[in-house]
MOPAC internal coordinates of N, CA, C and O (Angstrom, degrees):
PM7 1SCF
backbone

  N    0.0000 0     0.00 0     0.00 0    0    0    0
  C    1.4515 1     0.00 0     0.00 0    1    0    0
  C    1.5268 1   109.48 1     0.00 0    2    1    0
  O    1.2310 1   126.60 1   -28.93 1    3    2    1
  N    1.2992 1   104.91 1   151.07 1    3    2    1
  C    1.5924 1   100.03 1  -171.76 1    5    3    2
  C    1.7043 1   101.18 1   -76.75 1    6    5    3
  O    1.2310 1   125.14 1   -17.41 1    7    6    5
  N    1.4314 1   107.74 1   162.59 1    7    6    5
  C    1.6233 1   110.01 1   164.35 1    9    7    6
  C    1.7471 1   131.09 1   -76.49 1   10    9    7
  O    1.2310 1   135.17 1   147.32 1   11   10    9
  N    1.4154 1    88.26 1   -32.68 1   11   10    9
  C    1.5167 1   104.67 1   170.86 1   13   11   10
  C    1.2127 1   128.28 1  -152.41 1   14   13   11
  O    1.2310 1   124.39 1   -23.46 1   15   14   13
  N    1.2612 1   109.18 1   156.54 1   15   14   13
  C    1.9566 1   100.53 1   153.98 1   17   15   14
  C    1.4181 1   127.30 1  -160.10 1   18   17   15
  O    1.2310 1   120.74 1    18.24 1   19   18   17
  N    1.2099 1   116.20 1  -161.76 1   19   18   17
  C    1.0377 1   123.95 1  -163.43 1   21   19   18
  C    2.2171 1   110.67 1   -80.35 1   22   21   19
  O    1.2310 1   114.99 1   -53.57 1   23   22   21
  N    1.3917 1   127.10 1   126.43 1   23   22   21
  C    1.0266 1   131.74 1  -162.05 1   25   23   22
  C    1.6327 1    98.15 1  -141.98 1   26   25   23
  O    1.2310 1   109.65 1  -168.19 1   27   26   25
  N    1.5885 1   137.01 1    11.81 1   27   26   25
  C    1.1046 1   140.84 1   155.42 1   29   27   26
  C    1.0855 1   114.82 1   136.84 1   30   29   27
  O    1.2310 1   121.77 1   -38.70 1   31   30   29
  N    1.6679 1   114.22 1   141.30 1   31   30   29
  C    1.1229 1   130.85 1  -141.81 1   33   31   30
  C    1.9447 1    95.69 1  -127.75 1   34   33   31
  O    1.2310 1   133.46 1   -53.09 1   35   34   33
  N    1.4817 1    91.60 1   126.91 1   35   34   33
  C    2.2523 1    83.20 1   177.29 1   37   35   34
  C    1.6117 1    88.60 1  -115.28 1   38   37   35
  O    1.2310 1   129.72 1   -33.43 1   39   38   37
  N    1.3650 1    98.86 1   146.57 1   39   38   37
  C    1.3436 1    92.98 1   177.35 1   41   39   38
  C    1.9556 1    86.09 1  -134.17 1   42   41   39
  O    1.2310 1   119.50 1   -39.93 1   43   42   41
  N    1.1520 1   118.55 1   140.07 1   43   42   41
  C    1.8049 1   127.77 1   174.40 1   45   43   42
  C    1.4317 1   101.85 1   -98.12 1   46   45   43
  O    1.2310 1   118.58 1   -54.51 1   47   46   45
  N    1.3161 1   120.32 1   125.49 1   47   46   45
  C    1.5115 1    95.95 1   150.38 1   49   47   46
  C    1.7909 1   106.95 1  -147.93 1   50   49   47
  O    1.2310 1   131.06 1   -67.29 1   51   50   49
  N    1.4252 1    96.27 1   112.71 1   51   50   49
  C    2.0652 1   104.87 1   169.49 1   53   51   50
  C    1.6423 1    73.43 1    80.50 1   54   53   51
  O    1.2310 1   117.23 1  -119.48 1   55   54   53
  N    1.3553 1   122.88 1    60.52 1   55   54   53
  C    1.2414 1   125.98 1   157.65 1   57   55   54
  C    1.8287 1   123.73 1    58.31 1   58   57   55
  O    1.2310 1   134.02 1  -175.74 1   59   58   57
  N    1.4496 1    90.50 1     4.26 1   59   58   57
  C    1.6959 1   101.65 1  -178.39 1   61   59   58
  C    1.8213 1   112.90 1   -97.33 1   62   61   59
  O    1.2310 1   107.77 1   -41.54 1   63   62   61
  N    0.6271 1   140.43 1   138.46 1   63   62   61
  C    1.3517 1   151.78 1  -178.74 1   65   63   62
  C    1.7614 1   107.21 1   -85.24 1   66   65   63
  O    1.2310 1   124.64 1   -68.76 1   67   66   65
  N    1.6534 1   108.70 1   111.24 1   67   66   65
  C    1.6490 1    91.93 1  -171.62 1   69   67   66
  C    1.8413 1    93.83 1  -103.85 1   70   69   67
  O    1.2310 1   127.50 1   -22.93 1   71   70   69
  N    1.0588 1   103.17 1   157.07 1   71   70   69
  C    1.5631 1   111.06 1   171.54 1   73   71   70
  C    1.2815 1   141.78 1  -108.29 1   74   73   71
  O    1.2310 1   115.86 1   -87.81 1   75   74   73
  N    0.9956 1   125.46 1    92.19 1   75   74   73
  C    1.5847 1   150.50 1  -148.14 1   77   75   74
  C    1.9145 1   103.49 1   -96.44 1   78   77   75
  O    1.2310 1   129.09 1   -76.92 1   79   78   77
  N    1.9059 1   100.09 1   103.08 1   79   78   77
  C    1.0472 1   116.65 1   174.16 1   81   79   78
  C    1.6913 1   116.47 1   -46.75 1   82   81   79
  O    1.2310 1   124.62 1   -50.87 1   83   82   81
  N    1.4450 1   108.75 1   129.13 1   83   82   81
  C    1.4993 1   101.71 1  -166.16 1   85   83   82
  C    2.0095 1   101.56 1   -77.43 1   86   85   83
  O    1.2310 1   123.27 1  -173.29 1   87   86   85
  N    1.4578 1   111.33 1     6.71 1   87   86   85
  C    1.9463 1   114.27 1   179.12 1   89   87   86
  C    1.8125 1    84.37 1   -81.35 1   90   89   87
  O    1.2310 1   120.99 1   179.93 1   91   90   89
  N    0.9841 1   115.71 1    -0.07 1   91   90   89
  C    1.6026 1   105.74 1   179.54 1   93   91   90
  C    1.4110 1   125.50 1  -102.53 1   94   93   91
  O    1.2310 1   128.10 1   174.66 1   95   94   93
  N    1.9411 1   102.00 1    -5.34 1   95   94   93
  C    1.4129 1   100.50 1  -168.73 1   97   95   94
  C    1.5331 1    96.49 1  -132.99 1   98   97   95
  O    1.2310 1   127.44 1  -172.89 1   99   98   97
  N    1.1489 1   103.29 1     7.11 1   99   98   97
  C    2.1035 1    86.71 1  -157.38 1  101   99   98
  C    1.1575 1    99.14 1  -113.50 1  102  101   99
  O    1.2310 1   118.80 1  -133.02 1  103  102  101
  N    1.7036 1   119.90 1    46.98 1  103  102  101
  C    1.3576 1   122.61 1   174.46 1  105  103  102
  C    1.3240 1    92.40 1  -125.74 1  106  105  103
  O    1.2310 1   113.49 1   135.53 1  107  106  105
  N    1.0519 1   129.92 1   -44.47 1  107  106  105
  C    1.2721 1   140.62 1  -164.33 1  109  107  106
  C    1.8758 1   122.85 1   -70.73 1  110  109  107
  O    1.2310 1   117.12 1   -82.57 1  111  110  109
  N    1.1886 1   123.08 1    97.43 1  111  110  109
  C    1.1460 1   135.78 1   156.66 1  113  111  110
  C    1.2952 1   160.53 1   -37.78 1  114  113  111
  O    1.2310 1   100.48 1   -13.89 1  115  114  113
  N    0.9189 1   153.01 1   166.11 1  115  114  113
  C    2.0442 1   142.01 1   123.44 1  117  115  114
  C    1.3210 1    72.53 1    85.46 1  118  117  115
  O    1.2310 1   107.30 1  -107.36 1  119  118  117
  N    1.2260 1   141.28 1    72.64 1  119  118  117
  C    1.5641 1   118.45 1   179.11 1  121  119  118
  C    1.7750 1   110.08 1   -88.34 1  122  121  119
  O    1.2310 1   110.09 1   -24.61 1  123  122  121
  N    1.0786 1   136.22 1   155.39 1  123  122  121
  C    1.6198 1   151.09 1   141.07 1  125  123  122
  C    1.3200 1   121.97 1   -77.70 1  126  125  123
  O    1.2310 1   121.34 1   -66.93 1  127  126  125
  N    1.3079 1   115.04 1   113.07 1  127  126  125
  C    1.5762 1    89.71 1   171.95 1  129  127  126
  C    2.0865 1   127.95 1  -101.47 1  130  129  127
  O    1.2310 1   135.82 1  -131.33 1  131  130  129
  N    1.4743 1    86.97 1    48.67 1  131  130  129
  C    1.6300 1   111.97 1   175.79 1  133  131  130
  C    1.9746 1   103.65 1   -99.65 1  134  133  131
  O    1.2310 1   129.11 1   -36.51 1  135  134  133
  N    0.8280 1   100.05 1   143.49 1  135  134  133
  C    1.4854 1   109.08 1  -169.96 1  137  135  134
  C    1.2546 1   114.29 1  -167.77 1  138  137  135
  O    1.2310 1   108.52 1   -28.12 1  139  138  137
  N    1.4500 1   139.08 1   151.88 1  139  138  137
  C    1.6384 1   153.67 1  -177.50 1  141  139  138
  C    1.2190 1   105.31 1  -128.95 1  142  141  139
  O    1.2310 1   119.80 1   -45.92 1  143  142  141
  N    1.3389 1   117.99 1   134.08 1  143  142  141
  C    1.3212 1   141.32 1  -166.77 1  145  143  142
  C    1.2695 1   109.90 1  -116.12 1  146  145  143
  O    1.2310 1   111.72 1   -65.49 1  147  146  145
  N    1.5998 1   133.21 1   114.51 1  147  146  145
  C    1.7847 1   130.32 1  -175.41 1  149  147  146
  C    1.6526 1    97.57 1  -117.70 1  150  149  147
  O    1.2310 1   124.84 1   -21.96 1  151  150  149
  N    1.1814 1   108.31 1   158.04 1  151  150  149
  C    1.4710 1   110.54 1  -171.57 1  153  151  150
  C    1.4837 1   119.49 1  -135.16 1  154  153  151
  O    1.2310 1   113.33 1  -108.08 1  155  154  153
  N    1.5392 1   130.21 1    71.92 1  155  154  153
  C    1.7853 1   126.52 1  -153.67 1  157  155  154
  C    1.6158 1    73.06 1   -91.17 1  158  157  155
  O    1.2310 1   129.80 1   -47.44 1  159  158  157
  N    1.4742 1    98.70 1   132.56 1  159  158  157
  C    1.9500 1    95.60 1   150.76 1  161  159  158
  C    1.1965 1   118.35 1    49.62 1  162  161  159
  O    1.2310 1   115.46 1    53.39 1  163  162  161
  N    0.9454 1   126.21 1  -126.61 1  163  162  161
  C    1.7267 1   150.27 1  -178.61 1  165  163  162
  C    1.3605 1   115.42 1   -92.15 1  166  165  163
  O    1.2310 1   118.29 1   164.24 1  167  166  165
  N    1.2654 1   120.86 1   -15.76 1  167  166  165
  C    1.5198 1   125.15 1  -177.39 1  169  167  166
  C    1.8689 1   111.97 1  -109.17 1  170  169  167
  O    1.2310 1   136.62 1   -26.50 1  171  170  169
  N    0.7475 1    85.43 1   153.50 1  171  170  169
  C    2.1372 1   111.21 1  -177.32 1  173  171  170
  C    1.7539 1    93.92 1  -123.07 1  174  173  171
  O    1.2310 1   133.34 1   -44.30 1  175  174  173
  N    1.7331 1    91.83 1   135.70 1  175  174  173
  C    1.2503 1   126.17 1   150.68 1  177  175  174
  C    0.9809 1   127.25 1  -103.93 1  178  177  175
  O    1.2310 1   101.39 1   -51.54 1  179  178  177
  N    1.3808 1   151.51 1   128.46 1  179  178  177
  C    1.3890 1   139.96 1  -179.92 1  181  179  178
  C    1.7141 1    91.84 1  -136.58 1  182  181  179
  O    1.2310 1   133.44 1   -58.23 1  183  182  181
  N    1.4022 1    91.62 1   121.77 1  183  182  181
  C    1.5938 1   107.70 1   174.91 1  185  183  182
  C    1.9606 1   110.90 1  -113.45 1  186  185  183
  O    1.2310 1   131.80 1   -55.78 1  187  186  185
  N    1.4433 1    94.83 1   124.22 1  187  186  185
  C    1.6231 1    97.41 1  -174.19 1  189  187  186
  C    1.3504 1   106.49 1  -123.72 1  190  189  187
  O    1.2310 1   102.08 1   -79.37 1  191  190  189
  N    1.3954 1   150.36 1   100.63 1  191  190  189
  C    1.6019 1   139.21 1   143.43 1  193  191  190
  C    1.1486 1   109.15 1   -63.56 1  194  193  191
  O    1.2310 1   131.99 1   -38.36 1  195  194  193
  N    1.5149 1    94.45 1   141.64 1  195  194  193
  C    1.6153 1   122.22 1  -164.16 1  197  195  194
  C    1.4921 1   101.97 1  -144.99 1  198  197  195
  O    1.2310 1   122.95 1   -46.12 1  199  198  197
  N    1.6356 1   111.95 1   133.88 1  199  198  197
  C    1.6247 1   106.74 1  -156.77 1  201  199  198
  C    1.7777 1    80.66 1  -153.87 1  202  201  199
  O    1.2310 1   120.79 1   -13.01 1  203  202  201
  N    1.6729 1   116.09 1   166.99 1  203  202  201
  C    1.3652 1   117.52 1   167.36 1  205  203  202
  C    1.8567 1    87.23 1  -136.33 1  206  205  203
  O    1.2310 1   111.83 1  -168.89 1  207  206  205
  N    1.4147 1   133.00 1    11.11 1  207  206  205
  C    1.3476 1   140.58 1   158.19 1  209  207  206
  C    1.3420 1    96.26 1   112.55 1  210  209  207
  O    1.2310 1   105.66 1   159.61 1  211  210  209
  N    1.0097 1   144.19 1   -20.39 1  211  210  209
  C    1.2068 1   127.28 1  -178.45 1  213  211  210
  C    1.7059 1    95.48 1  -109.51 1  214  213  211
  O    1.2310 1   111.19 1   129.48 1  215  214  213
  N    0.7772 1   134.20 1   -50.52 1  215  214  213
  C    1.6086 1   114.32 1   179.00 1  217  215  214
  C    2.4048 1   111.59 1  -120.67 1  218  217  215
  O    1.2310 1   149.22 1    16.58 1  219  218  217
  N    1.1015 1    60.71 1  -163.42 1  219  218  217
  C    1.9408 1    63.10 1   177.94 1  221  219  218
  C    1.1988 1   106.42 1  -178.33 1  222  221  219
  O    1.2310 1   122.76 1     6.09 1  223  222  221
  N    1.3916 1   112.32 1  -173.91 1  223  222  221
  C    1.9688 1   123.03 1   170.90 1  225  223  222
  C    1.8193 1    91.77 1  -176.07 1  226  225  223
  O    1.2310 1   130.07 1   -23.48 1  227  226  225
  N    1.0909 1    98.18 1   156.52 1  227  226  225
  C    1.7172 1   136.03 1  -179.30 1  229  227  226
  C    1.4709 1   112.78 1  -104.47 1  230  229  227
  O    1.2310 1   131.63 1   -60.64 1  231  230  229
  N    1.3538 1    95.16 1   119.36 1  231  230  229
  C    1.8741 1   100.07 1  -173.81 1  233  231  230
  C    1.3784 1   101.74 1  -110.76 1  234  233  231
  O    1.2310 1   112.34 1   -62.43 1  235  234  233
  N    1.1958 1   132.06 1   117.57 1  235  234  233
  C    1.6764 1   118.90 1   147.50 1  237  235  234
  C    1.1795 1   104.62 1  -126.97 1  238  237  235
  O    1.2310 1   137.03 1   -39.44 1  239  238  237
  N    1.8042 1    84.63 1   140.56 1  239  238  237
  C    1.6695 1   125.13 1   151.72 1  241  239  238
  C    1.4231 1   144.63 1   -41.31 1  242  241  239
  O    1.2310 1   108.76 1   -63.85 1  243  242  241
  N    1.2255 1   138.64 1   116.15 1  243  242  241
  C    1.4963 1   121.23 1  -160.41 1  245  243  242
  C    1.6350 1    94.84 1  -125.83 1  246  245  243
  O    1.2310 1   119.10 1  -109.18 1  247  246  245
  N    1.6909 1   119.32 1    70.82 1  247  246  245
  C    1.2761 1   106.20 1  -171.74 1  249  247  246
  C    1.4157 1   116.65 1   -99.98 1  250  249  247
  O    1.2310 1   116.32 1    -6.80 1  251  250  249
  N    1.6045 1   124.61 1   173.20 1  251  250  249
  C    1.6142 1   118.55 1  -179.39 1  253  251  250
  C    1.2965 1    81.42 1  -143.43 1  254  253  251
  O    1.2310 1   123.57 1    13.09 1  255  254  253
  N    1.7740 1   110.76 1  -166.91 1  255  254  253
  C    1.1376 1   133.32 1  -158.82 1  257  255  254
  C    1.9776 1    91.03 1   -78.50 1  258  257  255
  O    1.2310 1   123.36 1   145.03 1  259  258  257
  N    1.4494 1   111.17 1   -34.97 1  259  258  257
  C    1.6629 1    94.79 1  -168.88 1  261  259  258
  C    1.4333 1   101.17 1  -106.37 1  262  261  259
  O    1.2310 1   130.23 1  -149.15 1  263  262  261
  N    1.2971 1    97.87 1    30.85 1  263  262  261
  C    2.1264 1   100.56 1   167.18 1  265  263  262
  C    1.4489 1   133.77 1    92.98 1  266  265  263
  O    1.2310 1   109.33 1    -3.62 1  267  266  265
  N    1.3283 1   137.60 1   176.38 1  267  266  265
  C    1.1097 1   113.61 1  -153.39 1  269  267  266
  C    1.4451 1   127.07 1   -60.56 1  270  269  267
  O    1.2310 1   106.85 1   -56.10 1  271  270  269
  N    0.8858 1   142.08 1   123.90 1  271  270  269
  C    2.0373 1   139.07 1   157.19 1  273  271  270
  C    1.1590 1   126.75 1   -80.54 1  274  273  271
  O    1.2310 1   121.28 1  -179.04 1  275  274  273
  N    1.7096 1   115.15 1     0.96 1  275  274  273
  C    1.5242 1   109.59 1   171.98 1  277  275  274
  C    1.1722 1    99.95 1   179.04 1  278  277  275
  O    1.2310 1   120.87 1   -27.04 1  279  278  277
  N    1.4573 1   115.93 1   152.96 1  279  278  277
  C    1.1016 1   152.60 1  -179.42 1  281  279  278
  C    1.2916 1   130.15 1  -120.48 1  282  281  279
  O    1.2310 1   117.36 1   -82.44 1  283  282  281
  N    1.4648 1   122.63 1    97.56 1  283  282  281
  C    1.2675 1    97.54 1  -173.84 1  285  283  282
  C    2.1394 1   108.71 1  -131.48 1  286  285  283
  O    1.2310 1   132.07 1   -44.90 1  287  286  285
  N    1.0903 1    94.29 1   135.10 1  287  286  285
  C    1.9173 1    97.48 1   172.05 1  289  287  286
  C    0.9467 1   121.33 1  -106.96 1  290  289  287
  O    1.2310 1   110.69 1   -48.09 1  291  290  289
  N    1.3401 1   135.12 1   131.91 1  291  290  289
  C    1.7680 1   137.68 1   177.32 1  293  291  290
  C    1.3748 1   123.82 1  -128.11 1  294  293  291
  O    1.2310 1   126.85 1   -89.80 1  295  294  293
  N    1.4271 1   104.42 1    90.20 1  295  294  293
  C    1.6884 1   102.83 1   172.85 1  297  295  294
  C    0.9960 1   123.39 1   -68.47 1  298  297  295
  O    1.2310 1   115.82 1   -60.39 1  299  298  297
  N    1.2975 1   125.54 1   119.61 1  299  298  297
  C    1.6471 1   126.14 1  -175.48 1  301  299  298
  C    1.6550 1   105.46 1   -84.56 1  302  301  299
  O    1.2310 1   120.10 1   180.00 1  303  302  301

């Protein structure tokens, strides 16, 4: 069974509050709360590996000012 997870996510941005569908988070597990933040323009990356030691996967974020545009997971 997993140890934890994810139960909601706030994200601020330029003082606005974006809202992040919970069909986007409530799969996701084993969480870390270490993460890297990239910044093109108007858009945010947020890259998170998440592992329980024997396996893992890599989540990034594809957010803007009106909220997320992508999702992406990569099991290596």
């Amino acid at each position: 069974m997993p140890k934890n997870e994810i139960k909601s996510i706030d994200i601020m941005l330029d003082g606005k509050k974006i809202f992040i569908s919970e069909v986007l988070f409530n799969d996701l597990f084993v969480l870390t709360n270490e993460f890297n933040i990239y910044r093109t323009k108007d858009q945010y990356f947020v890259q998170q590996w998440n592992s329980d030691g024997a396996g893992g996967y890599l989540i990034v974020w594809r957010i803007d000012n009106s909220g997320v545009k992508q999702r992406l997971i990569l099991i290596p």
